[in-house]
N, C-alpha and C positions, 0 to 999 in steps of 0.2 A: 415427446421431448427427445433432444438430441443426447445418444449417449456418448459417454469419454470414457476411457483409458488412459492410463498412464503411455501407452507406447505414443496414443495420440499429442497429448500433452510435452512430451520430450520432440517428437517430428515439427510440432506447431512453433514449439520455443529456438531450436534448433534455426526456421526461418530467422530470427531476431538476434542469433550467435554465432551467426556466420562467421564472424571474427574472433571467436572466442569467449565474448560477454552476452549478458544483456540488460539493456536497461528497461527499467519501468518507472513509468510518471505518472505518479499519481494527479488525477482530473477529477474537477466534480463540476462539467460543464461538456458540452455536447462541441461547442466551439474547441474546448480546449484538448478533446477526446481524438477531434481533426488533425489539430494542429501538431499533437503530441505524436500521432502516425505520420504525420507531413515529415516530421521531426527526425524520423529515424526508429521510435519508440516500439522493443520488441512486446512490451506489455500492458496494460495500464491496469491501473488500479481505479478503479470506481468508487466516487464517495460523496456526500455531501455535506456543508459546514466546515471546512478545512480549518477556519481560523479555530475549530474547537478540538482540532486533528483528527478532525473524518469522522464522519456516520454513515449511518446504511444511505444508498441514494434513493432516489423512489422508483417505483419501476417503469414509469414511463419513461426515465432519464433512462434508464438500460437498455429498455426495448429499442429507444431511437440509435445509442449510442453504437448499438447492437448492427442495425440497418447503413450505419454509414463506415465504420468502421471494420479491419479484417484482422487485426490482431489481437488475441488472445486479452481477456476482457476481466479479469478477477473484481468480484465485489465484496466491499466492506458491509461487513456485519455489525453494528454500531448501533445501538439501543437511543444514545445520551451518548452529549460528554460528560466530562468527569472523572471518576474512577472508573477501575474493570471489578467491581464486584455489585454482581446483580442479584436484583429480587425474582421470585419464581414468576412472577407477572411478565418482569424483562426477558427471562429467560424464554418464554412463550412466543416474545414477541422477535426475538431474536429465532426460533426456531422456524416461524412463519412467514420471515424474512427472506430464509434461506431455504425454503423451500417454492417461495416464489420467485426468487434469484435463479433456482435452477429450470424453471417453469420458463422463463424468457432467456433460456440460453447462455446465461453467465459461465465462462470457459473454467472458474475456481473460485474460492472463496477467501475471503481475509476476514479473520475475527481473533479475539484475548480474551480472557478470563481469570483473573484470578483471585484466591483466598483472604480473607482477612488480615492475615499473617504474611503477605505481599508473596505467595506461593503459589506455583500453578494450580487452576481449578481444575482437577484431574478428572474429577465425577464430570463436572460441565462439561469439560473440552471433549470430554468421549462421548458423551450425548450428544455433543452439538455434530462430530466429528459421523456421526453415524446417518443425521438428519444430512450430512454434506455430502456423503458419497453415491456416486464413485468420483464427483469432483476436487481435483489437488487443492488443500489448505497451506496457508500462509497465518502462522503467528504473530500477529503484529506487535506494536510498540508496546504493550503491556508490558510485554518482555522487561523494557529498558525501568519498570515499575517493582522486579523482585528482590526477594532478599538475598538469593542464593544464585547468580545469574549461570555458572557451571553450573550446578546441579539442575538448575530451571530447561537448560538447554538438553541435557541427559532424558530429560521427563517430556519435554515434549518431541526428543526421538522416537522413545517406547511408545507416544502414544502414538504415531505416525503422521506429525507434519510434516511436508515438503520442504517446508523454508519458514526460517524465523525471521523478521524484521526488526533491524536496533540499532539505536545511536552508538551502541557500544555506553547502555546505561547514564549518558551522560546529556550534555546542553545541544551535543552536538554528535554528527560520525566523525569529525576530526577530535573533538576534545574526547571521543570515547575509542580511539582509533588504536591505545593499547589493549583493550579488553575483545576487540572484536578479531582481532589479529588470533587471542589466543581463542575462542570460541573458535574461530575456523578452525586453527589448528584440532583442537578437541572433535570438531564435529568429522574430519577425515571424511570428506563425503557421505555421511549418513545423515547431513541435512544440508541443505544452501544458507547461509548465513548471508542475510543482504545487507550492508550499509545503508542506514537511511537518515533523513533527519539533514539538515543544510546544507546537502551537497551543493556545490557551481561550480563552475568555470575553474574559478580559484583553487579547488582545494582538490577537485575529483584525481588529479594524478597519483596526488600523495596520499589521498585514502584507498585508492586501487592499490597501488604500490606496497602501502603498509601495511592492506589486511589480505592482501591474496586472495578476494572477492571474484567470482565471475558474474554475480549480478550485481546490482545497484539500485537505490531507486531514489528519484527528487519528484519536482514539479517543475522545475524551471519556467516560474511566473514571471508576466509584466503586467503591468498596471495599462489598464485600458480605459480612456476613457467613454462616460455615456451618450450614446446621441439625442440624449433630452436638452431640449431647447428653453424650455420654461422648468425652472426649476425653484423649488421652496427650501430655502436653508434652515429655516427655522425648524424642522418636521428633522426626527431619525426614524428608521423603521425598530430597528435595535437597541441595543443597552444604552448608556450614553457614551460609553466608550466604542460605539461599533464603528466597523466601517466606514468612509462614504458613501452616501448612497448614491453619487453620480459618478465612482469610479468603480471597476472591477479586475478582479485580475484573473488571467488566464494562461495557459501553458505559450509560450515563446517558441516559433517555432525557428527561429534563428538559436534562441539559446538549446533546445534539445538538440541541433543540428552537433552544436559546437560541444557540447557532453560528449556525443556520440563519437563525436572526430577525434577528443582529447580519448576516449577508452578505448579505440582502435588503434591509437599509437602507443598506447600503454602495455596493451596485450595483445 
């Protein structure tokens, strides 16, 4: 297995912040994993079932995603959706995940956990944290799930993640875009605080602007449609609120273009 470093990790990302930032777009799709590098994209996030905000993806999706792509590749750790407090079965599976993430060259990890009490899971995140290394972690959206989001961010310094992922607790990173201003603030470099959560076109200036971010992260999806020619409307594969099943969405690479172009005149 390929080994990493932190010095590697900052030279890799460093390619993608040429101008100061960088973004990451999150992809659970081998097309959209292209597109998002066509795009501009210094990073991607790896996952699958987005509409349930990301699960582990499988490893074949990594392995390939791995072969066509050059930039830096983090994977979601993601048991279920639902909540982040798991059973020790989850935990397992989550442990085995991430240890086959790093078996196919996954460049970092993204995973959450926490307490009953809507608190970081301190015991888990240092176990899972240990199964991770020497790979750089990202705290995901749990985050935007606690009770105490200062003191949340403090705890996952101590334990050593690289960067926390968050709306800024809210619907959104603009509707949470006072909270994440002061989180940067607090974090003074001893963590990356990314904005995430419905960044576009629209709104990326005035949440760079507002929270002093040097990273970011969206999807910048469109809707594609399928090249099935015979198609049965009666039939869902999913709940009956799922998707269509003759349309799909995937990263834009016209819209990560224009991400990219709106954060380089920002910063």
């Amino acid at each position: 297995m390929r080994r990493w470093d932190r010095k590697q990790e900052v030279a890799g990302e460093r390619g993608g912040m040429a101008h100061g930032f960088l973004m990451e777009v999150c992809v659970d799709s081998v097309e959209s994993a292209v597109n998002a590098e066509r795009g501009g994209a210094g990073r991607l996030e790896l996952c699958s079932s987005l509409m349930e905000g990301g699960t582990t993806p499988s490893t074949g999706l990594l392995q390939v995603v791995k072969q066509c792509i050059r930039v830096p590749v983090f994977v979601m750790i993601r048991p279920r959706g639902g909540d982040f407090l798991y059973s020790d079965r989850e935990v397992e599976v989550m442990k085995a995940d991430i240890r086959l993430a790093k078996q196919h060259e996954a460049d970092g990890l993204v995973f959450g956990a926490l307490t009953e009490d809507g608190r970081i899971d301190i015991e888990l995140c240092t176990a899972l944290l240990a199964v991770s290394r020497p790979l750089p972690v990202t705290f995901h959206r749990a985050f935007d799930m606690v009770y105490d989001p200062l003191s949340a961010l403090e705890t996952l310094i101590s334990l050593g993640f690289e960067r926390v992922l968050t709306s800024g607790c809210d619907t959104s990173a603009l509707e949470g875009l006072p909270l994440i201003k002061r989180l940067t603030d607090q974090a003074k470099g001893r963590i990356v605080v990314m904005p995430g959560g419905g960044i576009t076109e629209r709104n990326l200036q005035r949440i760079l602007e507002g929270s002093g971010a040097s990273e970011f992260h969206c999807s910048a999806r469109s809707a594609k449609d399928s090249g099935m020619k015979f198609r049965n409307s009666s039939v869902n594969m999913g709940a009956y609120f799922s998707p269509p099943e003759y349309s799909i969405k995937v990263a834009d690479v016209a819209k990560v273009r224009t991400l990219n172009a709106i954060a380089k005149n920002v910063l």
